[in-house]
C-alpha positions as CSV (number, residue, x, y, z in Angstrom):
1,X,115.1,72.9,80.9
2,X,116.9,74.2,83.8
3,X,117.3,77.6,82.6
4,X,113.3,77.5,82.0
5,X,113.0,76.8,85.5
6,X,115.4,79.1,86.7
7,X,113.7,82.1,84.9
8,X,110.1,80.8,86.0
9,X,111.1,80.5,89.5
10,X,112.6,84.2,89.2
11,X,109.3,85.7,87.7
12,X,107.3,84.1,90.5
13,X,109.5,85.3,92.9
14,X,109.8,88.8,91.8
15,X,105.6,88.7,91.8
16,X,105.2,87.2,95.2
17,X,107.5,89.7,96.8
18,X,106.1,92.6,95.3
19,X,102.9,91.0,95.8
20,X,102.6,92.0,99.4
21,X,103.9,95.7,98.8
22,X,102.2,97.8,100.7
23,X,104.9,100.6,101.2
24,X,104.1,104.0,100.2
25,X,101.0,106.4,100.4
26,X,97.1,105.1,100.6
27,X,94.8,107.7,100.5
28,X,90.5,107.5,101.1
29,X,87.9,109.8,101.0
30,X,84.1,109.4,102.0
31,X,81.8,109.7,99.3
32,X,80.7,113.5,100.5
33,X,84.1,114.4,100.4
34,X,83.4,115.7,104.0
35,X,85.8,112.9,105.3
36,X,89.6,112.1,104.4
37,X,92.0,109.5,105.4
38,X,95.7,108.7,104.5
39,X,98.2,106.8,105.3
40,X,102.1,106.5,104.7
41,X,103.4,102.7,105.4
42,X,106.9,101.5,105.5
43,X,107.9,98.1,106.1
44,X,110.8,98.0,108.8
45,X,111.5,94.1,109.0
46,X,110.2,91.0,106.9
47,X,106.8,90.9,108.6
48,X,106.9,94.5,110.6
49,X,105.3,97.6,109.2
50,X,105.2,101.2,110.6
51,X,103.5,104.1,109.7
52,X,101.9,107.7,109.9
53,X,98.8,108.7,109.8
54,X,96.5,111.6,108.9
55,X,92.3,111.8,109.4
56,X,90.6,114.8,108.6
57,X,86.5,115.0,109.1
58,X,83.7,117.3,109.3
59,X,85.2,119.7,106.4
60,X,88.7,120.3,108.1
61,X,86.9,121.3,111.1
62,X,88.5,117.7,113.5
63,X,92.3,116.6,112.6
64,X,93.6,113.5,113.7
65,X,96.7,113.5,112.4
66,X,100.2,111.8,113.3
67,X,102.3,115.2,114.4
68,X,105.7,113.7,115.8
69,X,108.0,113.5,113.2
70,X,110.3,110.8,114.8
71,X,107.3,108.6,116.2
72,X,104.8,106.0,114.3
73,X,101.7,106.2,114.5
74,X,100.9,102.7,112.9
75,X,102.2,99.7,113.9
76,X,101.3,96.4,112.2
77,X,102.9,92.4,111.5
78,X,101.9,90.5,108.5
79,X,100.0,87.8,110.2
80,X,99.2,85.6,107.0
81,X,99.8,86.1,102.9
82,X,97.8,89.9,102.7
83,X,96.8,90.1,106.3
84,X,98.1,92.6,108.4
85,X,97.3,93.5,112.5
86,X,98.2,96.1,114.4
87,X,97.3,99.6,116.8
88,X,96.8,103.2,115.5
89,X,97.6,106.0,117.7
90,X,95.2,109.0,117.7
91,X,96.8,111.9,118.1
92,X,93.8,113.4,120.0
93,X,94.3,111.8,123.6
94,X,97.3,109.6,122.6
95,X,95.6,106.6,123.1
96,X,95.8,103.2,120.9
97,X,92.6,101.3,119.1
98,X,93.8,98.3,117.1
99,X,93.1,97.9,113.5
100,X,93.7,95.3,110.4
101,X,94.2,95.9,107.1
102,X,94.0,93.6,103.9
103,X,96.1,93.5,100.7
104,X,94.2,93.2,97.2
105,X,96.9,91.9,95.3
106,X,94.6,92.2,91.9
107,X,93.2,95.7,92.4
108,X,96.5,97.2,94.1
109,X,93.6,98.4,97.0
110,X,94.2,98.1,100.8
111,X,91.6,97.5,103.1
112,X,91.1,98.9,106.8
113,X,89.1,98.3,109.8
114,X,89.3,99.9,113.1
115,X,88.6,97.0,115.1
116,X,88.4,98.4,118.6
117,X,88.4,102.3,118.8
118,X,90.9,104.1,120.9
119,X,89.9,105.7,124.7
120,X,88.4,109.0,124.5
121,X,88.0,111.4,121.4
122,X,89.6,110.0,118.5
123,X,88.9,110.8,115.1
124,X,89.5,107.6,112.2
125,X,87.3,105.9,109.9
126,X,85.6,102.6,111.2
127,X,86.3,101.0,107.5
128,X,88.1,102.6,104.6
129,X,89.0,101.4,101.1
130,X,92.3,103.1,100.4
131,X,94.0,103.6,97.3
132,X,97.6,104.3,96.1
């Protein structure tokens, strides 16, 4: 009976952590294709994640994209089970909005919302569905 336990508790465990995964590349595009949005998170401590970004809109004609190789442009804690809260840097006037983003376990999908824009020109989707 112990040994049952012992694995159970091991297959939960395994699920749970991998559960809030959300290292890696997320990708969106509007449904014109005129619009494209990406992401590259990386989790840095238990509840810390950092990242880069990249928005391109209008057809390629306005790129916001995360240019310093060394520097995040994300920056987000877990704030409860799938919720995370943060700032995104545009690269346009180097200026900070504040986003969250939420974890469907389920459909592996990660939601964002710019939840107050950055100062000045900035170029990111309001909402975005993004995918792996």
């Amino acid at each position: 009976m112990e040994l049952k336990l012992s694995l159970l508790f091991a297959v939960f465990s395994i699920y749970f952590m991998s559960a809030q995964d959300i290292n890696g590349s997320w990708k969106w595009a509007s449904p014109d294709g005129s619009q494209h949005f990406e992401i590259e998170l990386e989790q840095i401590s238990e509840k810390e994640y950092r990242g880069k970004h990249c928005a391109v809109f209008d057809n390629g004609e306005r790129i916001d994209c995360a240019n310093d190789s060394e520097n995040f442009s994300i920056v987000m804690l877990q704030i409860s089970d799938g919720n995370f809260a943060g700032t995104i840097e545009s690269s346009y006037e180097k200026s900070q909005g504040k986003i969250r983003m939420q974890y469907n376990v389920q459909e592996d999908i990660l939601y964002f919302n710019l939840t107050k824009n950055p100062p000045g020109i900035f170029y990111l989707p309001s909402e975005a569905i993004l995918m792996r």
